[in-house]
N, C-alpha and C positions, 0 to 999 in steps of 0.2 A: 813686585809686592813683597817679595820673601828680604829683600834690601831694607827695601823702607821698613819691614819688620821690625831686621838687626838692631839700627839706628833709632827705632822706638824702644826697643829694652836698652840700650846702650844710653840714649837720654835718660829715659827711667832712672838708670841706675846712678848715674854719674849725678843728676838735680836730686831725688827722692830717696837713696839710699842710707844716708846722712842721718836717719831719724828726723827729715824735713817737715812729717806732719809729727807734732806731742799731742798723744793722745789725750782723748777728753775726758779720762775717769780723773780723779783725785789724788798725782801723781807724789809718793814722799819723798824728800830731798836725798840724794843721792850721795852728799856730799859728807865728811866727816864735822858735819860743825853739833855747835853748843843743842841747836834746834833739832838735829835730826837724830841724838839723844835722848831729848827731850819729849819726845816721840818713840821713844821704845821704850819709854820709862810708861808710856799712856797704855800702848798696845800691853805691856806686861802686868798693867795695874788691871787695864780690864780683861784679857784672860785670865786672870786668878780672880776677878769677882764674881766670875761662871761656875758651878759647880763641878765639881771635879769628870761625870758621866760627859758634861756640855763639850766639856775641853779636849777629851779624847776624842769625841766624834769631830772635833773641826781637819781631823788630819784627812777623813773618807768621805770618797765621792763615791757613792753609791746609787741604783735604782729606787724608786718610792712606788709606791701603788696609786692605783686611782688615775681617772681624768679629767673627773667634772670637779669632786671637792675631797682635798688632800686629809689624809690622816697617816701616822707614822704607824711602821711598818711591825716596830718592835720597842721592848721595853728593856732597863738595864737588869734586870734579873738575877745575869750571870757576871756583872761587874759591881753589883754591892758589894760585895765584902772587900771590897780595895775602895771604893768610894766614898761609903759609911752613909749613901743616900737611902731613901726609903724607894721604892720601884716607880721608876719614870718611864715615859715615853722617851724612846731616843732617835734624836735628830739628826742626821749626819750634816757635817760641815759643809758638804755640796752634794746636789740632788741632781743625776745627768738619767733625761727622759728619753723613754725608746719609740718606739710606733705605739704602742697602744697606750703610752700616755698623752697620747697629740688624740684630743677630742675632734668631733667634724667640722665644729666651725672655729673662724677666728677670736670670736665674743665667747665661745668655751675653753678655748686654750687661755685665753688671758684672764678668765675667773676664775680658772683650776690655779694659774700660778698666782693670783689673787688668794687663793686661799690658804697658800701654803704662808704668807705671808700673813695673814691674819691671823690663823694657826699659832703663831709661835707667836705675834706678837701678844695674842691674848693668853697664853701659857708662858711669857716669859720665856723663851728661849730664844736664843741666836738663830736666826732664817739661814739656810746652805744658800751659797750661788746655786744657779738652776743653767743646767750644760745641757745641751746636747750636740751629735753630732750630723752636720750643716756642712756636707761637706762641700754638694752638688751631684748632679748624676744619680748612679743606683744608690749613693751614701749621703740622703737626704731625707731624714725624720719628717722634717715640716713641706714636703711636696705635694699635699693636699691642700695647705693653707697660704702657704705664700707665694710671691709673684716665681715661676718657673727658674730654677737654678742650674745649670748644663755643668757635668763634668768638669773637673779640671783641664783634662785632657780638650777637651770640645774648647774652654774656654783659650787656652794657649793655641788653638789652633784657627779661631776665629776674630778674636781680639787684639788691641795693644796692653801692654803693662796701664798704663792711662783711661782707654775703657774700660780694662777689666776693677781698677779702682771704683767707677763708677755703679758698675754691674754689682759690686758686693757693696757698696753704700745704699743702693735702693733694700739688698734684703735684711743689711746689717741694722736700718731704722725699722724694719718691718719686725725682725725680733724683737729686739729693743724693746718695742711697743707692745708685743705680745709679754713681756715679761721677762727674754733671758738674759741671764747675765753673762754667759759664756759660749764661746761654739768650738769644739773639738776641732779644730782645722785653723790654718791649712793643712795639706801632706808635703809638706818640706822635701822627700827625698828625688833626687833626680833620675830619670829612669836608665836602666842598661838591660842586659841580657840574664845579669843572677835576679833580678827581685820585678821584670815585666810581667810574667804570668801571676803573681800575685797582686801588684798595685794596679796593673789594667788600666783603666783611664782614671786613678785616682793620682795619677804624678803631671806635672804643670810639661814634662816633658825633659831634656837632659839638661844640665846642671845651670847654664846661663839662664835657659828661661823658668826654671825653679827658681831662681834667687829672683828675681824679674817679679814675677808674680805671685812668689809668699810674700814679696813686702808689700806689692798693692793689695792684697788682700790681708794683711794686718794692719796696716794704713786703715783702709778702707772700716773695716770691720770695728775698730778700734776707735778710732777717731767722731763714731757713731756711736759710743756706747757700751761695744760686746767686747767681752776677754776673747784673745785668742790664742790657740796653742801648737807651738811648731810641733808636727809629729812625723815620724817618729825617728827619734835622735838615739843611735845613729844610723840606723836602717834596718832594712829587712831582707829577705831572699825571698826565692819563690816557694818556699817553705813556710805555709800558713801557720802565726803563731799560736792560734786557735786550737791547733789539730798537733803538731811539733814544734820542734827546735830550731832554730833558724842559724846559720853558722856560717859566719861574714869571712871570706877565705880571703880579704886581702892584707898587702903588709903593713906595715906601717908606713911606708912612704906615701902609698894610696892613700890609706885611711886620713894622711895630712892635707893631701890633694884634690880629693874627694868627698870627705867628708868635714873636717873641719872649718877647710875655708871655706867652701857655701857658707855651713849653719853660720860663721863668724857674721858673714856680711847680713845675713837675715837675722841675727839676733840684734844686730845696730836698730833692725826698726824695732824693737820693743815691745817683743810678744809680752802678753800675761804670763805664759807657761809655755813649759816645755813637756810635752810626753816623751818619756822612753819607752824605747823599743825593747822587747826579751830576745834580741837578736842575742848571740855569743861571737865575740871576736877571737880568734885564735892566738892573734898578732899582741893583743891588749891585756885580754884576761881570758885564756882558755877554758878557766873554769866555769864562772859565771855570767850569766845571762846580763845585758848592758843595764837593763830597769833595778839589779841589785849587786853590779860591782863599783866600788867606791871609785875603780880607776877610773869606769867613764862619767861618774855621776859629777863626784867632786874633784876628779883629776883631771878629769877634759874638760866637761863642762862649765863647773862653778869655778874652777882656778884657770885654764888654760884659756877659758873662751870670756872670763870674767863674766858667767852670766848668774845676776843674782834676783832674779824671778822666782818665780813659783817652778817646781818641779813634781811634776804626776807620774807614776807609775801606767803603767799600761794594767787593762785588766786583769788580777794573779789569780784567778783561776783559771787564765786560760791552758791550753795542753802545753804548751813552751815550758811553762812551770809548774803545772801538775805531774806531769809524764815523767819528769827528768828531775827529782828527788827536790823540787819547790814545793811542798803544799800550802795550802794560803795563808798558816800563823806562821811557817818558818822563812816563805818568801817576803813578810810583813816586816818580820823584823829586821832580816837581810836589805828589806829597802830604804829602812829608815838607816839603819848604819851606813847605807854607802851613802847618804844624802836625798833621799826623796823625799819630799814634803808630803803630796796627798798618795795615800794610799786606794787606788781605783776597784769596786770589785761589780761585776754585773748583777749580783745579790742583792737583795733587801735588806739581808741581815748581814749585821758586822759586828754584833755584841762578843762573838766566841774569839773574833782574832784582834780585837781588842783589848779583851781579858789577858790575851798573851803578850802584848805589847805594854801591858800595866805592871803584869809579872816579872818579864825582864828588866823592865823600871828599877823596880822596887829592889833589885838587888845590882845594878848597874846604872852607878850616877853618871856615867859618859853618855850610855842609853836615853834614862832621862834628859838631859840637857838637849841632845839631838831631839825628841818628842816633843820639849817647849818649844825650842825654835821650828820647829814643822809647821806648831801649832803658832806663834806667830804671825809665821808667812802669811797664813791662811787670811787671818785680821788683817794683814795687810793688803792684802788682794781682795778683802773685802769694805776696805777702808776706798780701796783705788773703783771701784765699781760702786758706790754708793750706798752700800748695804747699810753700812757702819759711817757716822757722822764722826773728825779729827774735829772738834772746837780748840780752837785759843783761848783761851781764857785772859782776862783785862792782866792776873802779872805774869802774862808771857809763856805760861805754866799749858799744856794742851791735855784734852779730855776726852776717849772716844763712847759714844755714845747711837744705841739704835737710828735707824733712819726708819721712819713711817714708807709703805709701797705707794704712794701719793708724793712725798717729796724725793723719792728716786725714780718713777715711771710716769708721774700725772694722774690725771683722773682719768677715770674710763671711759668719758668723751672724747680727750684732748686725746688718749692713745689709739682709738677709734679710727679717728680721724687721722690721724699720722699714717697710722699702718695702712688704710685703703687708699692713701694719695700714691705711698711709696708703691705698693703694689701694684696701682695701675701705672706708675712710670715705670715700675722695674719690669710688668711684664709689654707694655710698649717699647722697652730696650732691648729685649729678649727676641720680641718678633721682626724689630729691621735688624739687628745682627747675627739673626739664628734664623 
């Protein structure tokens, strides 16, 4: 059995590694032509036609309140006098739900994020993608509502890389359906002896069958609808970054070995994002945490490993960064310089380390320029999910433009109906191979 295993991630890899499934969000061209241009002249015309508050919040993925029917959390207050707005409600650019944003049934989960979307469309604002984290196991938000999800661990241990594509295609339509546009996962890192007691059964297992089954599961996930986000690059230790510091003792030879070349071969399938880790390399950058040194952000990842997605911060209040002289405006801006796009925080409120990232702006046009392209990304990762409509226009010219939650999710029948099919396949898949 443990053969035929080998030989199923070995297949896997060798047919599906390739980027063999393209994902079915609304992918932009990759390429340096006339068109894909043309196309950031659209994304740049409509972020400048957002108000100046709109455009800072697309950089933060934050918590919202509420589970039955959405309302924002906070107003711009303490960022008018850089804005020149009169006091709005502010909406972060992506909204990631915890457990008590998951109401008891499925028809309440998907009218709460029904309402976030009608929310903004009837206020004129830009809707955030809606994250959470879906990981499987104890790290599973919607395990009340959707068909049963098992560990990563459970799943590498009962699974091929090919079922387990399956297994995340039943829950990846069951989101979908519910409304989200994003799932915090996979857990990319492969397990050893520095970072077991802290990932526990959230690693797919050592480094082959990590690569194996991050890409069935961004396949899967992806190819259905959901962003996904390899996390956390480049790792962590058994040193919870919630609570400490976490400090990657190996050299550089390792960290080529072990770290780059997995993430290289898992970024071929084409996450959404990437989270970084607040691990610290000693080998790399001794000083700074990896979520805000420019040498892993943009010198391994965005130049080394060519990876030009979306890039998220890990959460910066956690103790990694509070403890050890980050607090959450000076870690903010440390992550936008070394290259992070979304700034993640488990707050509500973002208005105060926003005001500081406007500040620094305003007297730092290098700063600025890093902040619009953040805020780019964002557009475009919500371009690529359907949030935001690219039209063509008849002389070739493109236009981006709101998407109605009916022309990206269906009606409330039709997604009714999708989610209780997948759910009783997914949880009939769940009981003959679990």
């Amino acid at each position: 059995m443990r053969m035929c295993r080998g030989f199923s991630i070995l297949f896997f890899l060798i047919f599906f590694g390739s980027n063999a499934f393209a994902k079915t969000f609304y992918p932009l061209p990759k390429n340096d032509s006339d068109e894909k241009l043309e196309i950031d002249r659209a994304i740049t015309e409509y972020l400048f036609s957002l108000p100046p508050e709109q455009r800072i919040s697309q950089i933060f993925l934050v918590n919202i309140g509420g589970n039955r029917v959405y309302y924002p959390g906070e107003d711009s207050r303490l960022i008018d006098t850089f804005t020149g707005s009169e006091k709005v409600p502010l909406v972060p650019g992506g909204a990631i739900l915890f457990g008590y944003n998951i109401a008891d049934t499925a028809e309440n989960v998907m009218d709460f994020m029904s309402s976030v979307a009608e929310w903004c469309e009837k206020n004129n604002v830009a809707r955030p993608y809606i994250a959470v984290d879906q990981e499987g196991g104890y790290v599973a938000r919607l395990r009340k509502i959707t068909s049963t999800l098992p560990s990563c661990e459970k799943v590498a241990e009962k699974l091929s890389p090919s079922e387990t594509h399956t297994l995340y295609s039943y829950q990846a339509k069951q989101m979908r359906a519910l409304g989200f546009d994003m799932n915090l996962a996979p857990v990319a890192e492969s397990m050893n002896e520095t970072n077991r007691d802290f990932l526990d059964t959230r690693s797919f297992g050592n480094i082959v069958q990590s690569i194996a089954y991050s890409v069935a599961a961004v396949h899967a996930y992806q190819t259905n609808g959901v962003g996904t986000v390899l996390k956390h690059f480049p790792g962590n230790t058994n040193t919870d970054p919630h609570t400490g510091l976490p400090e990657i003792s190996m050299t550089e030879e390792e960290i080529e070995k072990e770290i780059m070349g997995p993430f290289l071969f898992m970024l071929g399938s084409s996450p959404s994002a990437v989270l970084m880790s607040h691990a610290r390399t000693k080998a790399l950058d001794p000083e700074k945490p990896a979520s805000l040194s420019r040498e892993w952000v943009t010198g391994k990842l965005r130049e080394e490993l060519s990876y030009d997605g979306l890039i998220l911060s890990d959460d910066i209040f956690m103790g990694a960064l509070s403890k050890n002289g980050f607090p959450a405006d000076i870690a903010a801006v440390s992550a936008i310089e070394a290259g992070v796009h979304v700034i993640m925080l488990s707050d509500k409120n973002f208005s105060s380390v926003a005001l500081t990232l406007l500040e620094r702006a305003e007297t730092d046009l290098d700063f600025a320029d890093k902040l619009v392209q953040a805020e780019k990304k964002v557009i475009s990762f919500k371009i690529e999910c359907g949030i935001l409509n690219l039209v063509k226009k008849t002389d070739g010219t493109f236009l981006v433009v709101p998407a109605s939650n009916i022309e990206q999710h269906g009606t409330r029948e039709e997604r009714l109906e999708i989610f209780y099919k997948n759910k009783s396949d997914g949880q009939d898949f769940y009981k003959k191979h679990f």
